[in-house]
mmCIF file as gemmi writes it, N, C-alpha and C atoms, coordinates in Angstrom:
data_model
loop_
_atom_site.group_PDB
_atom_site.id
_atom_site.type_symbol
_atom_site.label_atom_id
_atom_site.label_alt_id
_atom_site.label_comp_id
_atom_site.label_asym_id
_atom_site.label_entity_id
_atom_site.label_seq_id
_atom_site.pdbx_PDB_ins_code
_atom_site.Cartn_x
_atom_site.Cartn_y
_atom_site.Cartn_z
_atom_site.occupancy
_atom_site.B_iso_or_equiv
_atom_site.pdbx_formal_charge
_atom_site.auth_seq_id
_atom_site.auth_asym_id
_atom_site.pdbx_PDB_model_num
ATOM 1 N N . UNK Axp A 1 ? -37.704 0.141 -2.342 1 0 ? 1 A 1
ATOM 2 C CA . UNK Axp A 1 ? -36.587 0.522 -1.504 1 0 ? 1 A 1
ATOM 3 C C . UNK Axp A 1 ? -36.669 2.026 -1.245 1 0 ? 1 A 1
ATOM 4 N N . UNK Axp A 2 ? -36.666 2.335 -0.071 1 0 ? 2 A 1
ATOM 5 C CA . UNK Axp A 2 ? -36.622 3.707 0.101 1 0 ? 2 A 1
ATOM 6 C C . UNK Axp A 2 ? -35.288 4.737 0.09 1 0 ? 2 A 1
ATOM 7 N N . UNK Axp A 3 ? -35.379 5.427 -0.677 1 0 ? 3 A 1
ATOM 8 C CA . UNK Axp A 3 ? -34.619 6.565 -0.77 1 0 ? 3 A 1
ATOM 9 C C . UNK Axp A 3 ? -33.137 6.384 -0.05 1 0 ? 3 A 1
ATOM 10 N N . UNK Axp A 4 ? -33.227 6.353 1.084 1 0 ? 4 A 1
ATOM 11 C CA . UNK Axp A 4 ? -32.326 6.499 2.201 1 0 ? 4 A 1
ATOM 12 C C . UNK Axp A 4 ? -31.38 4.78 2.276 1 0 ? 4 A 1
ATOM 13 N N . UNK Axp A 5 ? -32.283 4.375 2.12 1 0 ? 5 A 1
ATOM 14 C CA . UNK Axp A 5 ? -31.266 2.819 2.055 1 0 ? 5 A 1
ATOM 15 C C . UNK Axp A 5 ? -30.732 2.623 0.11 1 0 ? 5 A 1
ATOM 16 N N . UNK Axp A 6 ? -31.299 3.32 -0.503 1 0 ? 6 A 1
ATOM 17 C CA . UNK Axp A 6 ? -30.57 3.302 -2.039 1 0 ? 6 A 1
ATOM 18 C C . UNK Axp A 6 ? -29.058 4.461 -1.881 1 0 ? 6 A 1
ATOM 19 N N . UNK Axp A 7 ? -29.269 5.045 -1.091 1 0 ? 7 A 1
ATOM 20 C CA . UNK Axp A 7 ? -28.176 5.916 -1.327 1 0 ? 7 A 1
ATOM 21 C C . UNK Axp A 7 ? -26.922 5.122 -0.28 1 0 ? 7 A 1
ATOM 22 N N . UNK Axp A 8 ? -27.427 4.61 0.923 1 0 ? 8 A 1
ATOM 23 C CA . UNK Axp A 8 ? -26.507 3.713 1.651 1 0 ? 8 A 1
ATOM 24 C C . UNK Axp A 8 ? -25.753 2.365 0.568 1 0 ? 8 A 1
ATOM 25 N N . UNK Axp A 9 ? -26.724 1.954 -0.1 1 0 ? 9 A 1
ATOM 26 C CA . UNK Axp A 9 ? -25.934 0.965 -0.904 1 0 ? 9 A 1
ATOM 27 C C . UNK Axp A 9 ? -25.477 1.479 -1.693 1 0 ? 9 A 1
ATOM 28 N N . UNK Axp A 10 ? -25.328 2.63 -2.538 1 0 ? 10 A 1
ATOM 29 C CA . UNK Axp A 10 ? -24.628 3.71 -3.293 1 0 ? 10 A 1
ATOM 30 C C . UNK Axp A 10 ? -23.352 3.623 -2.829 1 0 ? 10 A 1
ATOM 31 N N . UNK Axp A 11 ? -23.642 4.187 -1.161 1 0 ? 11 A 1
ATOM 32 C CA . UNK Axp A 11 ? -22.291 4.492 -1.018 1 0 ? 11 A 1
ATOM 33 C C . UNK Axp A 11 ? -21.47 3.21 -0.829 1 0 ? 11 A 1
ATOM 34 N N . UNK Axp A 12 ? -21.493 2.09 -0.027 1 0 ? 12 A 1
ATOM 35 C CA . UNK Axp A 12 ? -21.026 1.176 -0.171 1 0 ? 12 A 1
ATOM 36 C C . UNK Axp A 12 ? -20.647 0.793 -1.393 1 0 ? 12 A 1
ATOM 37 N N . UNK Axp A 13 ? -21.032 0.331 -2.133 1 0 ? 13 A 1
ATOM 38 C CA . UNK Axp A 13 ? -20.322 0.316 -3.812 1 0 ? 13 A 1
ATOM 39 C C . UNK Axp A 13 ? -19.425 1.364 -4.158 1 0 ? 13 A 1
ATOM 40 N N . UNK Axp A 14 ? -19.244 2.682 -3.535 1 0 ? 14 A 1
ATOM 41 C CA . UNK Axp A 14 ? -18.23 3.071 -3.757 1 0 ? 14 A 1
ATOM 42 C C . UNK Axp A 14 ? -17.266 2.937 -3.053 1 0 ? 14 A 1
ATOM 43 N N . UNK Axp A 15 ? -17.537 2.858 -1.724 1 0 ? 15 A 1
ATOM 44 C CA . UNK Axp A 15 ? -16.454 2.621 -0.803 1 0 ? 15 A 1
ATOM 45 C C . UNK Axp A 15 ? -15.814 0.915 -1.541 1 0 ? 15 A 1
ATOM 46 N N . UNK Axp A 16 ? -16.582 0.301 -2.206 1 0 ? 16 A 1
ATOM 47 C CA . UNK Axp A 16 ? -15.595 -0.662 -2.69 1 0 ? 16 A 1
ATOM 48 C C . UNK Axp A 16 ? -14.871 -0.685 -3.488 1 0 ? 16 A 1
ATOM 49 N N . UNK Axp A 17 ? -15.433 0.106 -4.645 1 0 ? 17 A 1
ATOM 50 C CA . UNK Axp A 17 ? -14.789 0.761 -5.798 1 0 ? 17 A 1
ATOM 51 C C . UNK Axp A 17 ? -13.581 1.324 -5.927 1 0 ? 17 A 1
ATOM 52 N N . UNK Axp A 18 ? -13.751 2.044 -4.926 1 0 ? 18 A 1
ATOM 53 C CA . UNK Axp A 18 ? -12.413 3.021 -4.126 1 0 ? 18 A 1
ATOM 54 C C . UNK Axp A 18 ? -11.598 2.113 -3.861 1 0 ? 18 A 1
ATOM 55 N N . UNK Axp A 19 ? -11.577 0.786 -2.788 1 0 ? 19 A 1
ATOM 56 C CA . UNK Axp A 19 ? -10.558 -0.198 -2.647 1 0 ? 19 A 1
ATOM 57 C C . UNK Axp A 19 ? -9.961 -1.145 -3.727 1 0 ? 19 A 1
ATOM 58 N N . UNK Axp A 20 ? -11.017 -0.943 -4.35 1 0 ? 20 A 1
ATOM 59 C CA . UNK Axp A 20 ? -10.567 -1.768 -5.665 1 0 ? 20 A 1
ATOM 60 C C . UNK Axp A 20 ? -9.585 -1.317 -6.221 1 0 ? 20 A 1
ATOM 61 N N . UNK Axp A 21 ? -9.667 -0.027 -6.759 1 0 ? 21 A 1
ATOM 62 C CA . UNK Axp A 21 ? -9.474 1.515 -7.617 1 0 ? 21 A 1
ATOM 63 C C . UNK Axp A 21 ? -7.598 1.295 -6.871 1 0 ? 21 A 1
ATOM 64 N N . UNK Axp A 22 ? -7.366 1.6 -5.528 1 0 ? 22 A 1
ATOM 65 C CA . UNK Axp A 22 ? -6.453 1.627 -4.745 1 0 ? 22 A 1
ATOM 66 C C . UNK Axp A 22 ? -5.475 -0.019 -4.624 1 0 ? 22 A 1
ATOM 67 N N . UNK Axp A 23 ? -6.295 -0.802 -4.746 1 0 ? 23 A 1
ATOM 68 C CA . UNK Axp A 23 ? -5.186 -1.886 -5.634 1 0 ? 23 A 1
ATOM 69 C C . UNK Axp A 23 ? -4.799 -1.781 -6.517 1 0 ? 23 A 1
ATOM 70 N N . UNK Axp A 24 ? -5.352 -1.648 -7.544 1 0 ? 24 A 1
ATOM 71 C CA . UNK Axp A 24 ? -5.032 -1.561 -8.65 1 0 ? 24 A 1
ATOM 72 C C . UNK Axp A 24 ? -3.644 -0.534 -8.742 1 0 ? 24 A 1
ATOM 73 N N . UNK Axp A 25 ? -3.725 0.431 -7.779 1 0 ? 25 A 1
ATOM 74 C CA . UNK Axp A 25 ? -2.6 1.278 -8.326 1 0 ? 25 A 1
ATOM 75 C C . UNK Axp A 25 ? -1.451 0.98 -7.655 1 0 ? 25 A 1
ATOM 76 N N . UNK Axp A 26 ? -1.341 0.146 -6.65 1 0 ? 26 A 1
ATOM 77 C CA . UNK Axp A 26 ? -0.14 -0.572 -5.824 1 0 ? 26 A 1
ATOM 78 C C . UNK Axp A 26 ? 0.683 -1.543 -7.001 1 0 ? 26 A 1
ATOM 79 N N . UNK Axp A 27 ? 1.957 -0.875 -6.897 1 0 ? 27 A 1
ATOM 80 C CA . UNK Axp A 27 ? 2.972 -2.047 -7.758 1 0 ? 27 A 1
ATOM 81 C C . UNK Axp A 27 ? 3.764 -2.833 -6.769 1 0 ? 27 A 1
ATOM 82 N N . UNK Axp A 28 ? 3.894 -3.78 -7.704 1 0 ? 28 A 1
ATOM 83 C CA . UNK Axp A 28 ? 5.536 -4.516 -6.635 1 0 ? 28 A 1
ATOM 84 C C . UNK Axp A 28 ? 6.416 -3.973 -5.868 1 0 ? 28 A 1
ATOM 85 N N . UNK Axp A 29 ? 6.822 -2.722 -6.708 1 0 ? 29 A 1
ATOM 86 C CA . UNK Axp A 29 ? 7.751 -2.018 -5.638 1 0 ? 29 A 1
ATOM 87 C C . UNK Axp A 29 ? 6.958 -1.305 -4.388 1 0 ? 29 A 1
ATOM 88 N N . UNK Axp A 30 ? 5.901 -1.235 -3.938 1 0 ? 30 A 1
ATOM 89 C CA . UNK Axp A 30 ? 4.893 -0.661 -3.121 1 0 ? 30 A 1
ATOM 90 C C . UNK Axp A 30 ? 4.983 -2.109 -2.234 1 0 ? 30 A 1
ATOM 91 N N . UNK Axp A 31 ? 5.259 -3.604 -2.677 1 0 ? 31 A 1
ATOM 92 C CA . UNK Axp A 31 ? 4.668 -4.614 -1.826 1 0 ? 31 A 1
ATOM 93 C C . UNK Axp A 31 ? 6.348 -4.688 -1.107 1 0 ? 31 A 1
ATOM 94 N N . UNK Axp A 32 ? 7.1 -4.373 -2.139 1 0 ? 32 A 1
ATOM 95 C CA . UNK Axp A 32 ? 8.807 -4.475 -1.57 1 0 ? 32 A 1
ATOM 96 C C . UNK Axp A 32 ? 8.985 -3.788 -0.677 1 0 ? 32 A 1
ATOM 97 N N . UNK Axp A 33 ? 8.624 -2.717 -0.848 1 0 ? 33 A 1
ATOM 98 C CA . UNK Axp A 33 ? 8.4 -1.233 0.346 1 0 ? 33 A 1
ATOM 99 C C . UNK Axp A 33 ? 7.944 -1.401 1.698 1 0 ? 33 A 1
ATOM 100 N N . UNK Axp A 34 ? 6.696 -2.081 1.207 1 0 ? 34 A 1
ATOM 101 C CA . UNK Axp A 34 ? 6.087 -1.901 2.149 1 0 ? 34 A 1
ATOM 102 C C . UNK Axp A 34 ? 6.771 -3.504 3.424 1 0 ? 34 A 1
ATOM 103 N N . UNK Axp A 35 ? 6.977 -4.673 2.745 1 0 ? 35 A 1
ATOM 104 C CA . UNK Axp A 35 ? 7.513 -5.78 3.753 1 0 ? 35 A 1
ATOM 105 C C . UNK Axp A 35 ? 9.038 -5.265 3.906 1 0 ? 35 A 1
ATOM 106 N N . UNK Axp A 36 ? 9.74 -4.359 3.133 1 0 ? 36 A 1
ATOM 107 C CA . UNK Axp A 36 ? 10.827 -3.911 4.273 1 0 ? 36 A 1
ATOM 108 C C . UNK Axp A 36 ? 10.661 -2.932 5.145 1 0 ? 36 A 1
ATOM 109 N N . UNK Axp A 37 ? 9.82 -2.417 4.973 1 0 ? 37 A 1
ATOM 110 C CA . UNK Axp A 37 ? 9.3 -1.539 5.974 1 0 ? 37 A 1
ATOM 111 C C . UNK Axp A 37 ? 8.668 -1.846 7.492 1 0 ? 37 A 1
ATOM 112 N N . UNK Axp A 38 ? 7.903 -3.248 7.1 1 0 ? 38 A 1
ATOM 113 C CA . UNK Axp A 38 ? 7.671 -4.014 8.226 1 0 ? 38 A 1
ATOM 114 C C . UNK Axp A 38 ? 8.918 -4.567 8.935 1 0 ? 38 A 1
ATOM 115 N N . UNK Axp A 39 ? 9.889 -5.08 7.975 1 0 ? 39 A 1
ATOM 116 C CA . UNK Axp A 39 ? 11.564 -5.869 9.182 1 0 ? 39 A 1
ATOM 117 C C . UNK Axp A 39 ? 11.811 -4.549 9.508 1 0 ? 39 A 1
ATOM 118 N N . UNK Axp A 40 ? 12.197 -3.124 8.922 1 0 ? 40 A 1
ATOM 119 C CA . UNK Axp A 40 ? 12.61 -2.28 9.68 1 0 ? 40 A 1
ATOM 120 C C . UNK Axp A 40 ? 12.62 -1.582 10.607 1 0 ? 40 A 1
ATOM 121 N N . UNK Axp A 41 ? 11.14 -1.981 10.743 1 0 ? 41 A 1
ATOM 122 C CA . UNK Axp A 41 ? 10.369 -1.223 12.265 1 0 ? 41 A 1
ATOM 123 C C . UNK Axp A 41 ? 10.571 -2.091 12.82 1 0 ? 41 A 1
ATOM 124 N N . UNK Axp A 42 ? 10.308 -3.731 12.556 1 0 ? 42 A 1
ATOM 125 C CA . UNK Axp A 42 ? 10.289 -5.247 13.568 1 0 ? 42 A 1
ATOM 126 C C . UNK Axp A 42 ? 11.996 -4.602 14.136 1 0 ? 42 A 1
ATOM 127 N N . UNK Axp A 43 ? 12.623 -4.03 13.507 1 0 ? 43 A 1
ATOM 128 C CA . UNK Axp A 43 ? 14.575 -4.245 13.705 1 0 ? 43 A 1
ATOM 129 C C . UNK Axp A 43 ? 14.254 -2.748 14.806 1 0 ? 43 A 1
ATOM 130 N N . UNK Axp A 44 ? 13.203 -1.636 15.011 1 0 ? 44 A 1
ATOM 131 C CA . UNK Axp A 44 ? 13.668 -0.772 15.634 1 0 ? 44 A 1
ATOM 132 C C . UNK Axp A 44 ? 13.999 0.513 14.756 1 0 ? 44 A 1
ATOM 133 N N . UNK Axp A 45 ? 14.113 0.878 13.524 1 0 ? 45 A 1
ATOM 134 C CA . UNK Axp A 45 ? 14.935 1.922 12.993 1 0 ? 45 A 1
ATOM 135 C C . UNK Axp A 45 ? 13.843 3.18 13.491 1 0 ? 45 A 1
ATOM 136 N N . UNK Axp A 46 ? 14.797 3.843 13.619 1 0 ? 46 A 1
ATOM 137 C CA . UNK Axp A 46 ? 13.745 5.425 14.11 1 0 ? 46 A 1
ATOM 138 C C . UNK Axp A 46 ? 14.867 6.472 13.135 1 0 ? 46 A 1
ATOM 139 N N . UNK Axp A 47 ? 14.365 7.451 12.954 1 0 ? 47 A 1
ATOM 140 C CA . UNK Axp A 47 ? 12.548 8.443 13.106 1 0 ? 47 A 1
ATOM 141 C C . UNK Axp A 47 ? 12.266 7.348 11.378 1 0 ? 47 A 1
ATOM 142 N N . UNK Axp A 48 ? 10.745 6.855 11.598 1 0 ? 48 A 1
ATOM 143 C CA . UNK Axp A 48 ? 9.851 6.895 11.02 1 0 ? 48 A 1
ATOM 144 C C . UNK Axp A 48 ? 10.385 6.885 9.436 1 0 ? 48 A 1
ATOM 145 N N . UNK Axp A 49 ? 10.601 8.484 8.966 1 0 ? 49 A 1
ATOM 146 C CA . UNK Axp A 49 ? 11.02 9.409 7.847 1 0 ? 49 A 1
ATOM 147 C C . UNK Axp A 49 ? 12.152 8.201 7.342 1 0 ? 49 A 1
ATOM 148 N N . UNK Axp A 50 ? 13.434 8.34 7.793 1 0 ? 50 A 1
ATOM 149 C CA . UNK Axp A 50 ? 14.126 7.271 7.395 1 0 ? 50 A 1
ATOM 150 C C . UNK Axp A 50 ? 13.726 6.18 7.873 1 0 ? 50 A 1
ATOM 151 N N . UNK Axp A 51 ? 13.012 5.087 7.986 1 0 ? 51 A 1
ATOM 152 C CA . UNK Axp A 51 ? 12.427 3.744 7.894 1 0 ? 51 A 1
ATOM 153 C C . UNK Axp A 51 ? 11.985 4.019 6.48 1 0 ? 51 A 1
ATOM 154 N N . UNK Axp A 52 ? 11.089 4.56 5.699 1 0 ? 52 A 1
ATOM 155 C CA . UNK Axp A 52 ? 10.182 4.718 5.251 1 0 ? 52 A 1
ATOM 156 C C . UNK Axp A 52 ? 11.691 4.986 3.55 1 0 ? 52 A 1
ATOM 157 N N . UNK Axp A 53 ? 12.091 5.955 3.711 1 0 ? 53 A 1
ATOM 158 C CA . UNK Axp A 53 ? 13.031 6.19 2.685 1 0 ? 53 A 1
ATOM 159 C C . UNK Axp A 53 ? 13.562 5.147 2.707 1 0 ? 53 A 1
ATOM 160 N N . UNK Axp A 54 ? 14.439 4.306 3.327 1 0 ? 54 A 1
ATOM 161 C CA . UNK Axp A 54 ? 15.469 2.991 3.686 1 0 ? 54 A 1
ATOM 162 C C . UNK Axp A 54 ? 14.579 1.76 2.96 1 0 ? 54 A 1
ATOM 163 N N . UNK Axp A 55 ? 13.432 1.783 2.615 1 0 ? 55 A 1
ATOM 164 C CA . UNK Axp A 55 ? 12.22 0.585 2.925 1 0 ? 55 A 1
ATOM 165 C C . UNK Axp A 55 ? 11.992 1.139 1.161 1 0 ? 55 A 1
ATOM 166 N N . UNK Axp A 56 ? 12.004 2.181 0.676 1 0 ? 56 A 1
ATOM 167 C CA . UNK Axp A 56 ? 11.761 1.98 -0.774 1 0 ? 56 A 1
ATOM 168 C C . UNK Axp A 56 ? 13.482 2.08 -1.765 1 0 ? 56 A 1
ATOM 169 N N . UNK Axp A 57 ? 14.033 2.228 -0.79 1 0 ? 57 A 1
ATOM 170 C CA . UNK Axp A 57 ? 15.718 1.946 -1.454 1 0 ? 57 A 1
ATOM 171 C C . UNK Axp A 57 ? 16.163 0.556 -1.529 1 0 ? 57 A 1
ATOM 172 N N . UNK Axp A 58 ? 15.559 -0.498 -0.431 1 0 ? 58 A 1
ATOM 173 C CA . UNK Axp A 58 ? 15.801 -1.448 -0.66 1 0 ? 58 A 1
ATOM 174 C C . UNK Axp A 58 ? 14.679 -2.167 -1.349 1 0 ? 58 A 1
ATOM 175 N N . UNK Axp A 59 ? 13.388 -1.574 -1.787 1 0 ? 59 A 1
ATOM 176 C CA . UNK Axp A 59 ? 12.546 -2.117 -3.18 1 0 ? 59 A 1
ATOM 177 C C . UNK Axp A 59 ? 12.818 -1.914 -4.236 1 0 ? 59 A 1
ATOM 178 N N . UNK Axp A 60 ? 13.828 -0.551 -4.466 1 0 ? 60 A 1
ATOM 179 C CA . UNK Axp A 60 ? 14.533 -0.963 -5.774 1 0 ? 60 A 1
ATOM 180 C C . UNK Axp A 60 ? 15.286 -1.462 -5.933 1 0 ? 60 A 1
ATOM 181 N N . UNK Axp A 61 ? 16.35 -1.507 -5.434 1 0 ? 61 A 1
ATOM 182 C CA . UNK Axp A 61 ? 17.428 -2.804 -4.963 1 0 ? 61 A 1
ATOM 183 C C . UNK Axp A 61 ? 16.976 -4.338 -5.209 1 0 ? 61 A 1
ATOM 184 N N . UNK Axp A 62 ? 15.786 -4.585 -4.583 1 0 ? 62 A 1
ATOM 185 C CA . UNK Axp A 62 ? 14.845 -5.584 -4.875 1 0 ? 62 A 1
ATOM 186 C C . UNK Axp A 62 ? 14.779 -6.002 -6.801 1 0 ? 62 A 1
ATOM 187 N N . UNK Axp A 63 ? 13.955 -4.888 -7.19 1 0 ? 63 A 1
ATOM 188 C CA . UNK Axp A 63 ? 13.353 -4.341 -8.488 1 0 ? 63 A 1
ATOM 189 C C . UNK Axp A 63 ? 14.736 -4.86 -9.539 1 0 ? 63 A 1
ATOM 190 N N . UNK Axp A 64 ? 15.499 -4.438 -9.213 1 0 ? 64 A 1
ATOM 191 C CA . UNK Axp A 64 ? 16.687 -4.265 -10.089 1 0 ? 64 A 1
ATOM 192 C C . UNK Axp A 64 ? 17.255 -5.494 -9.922 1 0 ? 64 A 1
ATOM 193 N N . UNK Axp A 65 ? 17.662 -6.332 -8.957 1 0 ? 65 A 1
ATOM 194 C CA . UNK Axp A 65 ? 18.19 -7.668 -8.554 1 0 ? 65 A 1
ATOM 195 C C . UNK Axp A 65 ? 17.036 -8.856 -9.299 1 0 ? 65 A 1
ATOM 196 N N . UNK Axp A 66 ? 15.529 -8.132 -9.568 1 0 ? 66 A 1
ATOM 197 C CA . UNK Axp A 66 ? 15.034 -9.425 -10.081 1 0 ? 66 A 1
ATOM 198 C C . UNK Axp A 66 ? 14.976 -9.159 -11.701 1 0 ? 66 A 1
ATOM 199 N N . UNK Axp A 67 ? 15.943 -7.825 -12.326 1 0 ? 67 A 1
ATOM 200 C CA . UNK Axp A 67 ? 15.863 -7.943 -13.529 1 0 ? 67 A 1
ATOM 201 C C . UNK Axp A 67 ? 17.309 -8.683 -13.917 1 0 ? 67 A 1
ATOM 202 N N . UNK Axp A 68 ? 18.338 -8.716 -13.419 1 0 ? 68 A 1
ATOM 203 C CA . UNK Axp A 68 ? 19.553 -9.564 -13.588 1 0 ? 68 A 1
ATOM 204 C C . UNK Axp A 68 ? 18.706 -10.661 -13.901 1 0 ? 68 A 1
């Protein structure tokens, strides 16, 4: 294998590594976040900034309702 194609599959293994690496650090409240974040934009909310704050207030809300 030459040189140049060992370092291409190098990098690929890291670029997977990296995605791997980046699941791993996503919690529940990141998946809560993130699907209210999707109805909130589907609903319209603007600017962005508050979607985004609104979308991890109601993942803890979430968080906390599934420890009752």
């Amino acid at each position: 294998m030459k040189l140049q194609d060992e370092i291409e599959v190098a990098e690929q293994r890291m670029h997977y590594a990296e995605g791997e690496l980046r699941k791993q650090r996503q919690t529940i409240r990141d998946d809560y976040a993130r699907a209210a974040l999707t109805g909130l934009l589907a609903k319209g909310w603007t600017p962005f900034d508050l979607a985004v704050d609104e979308a991890f207030a109601i993942a803890d809300r979430c968080l906390a309702a599934r420890v009752k």
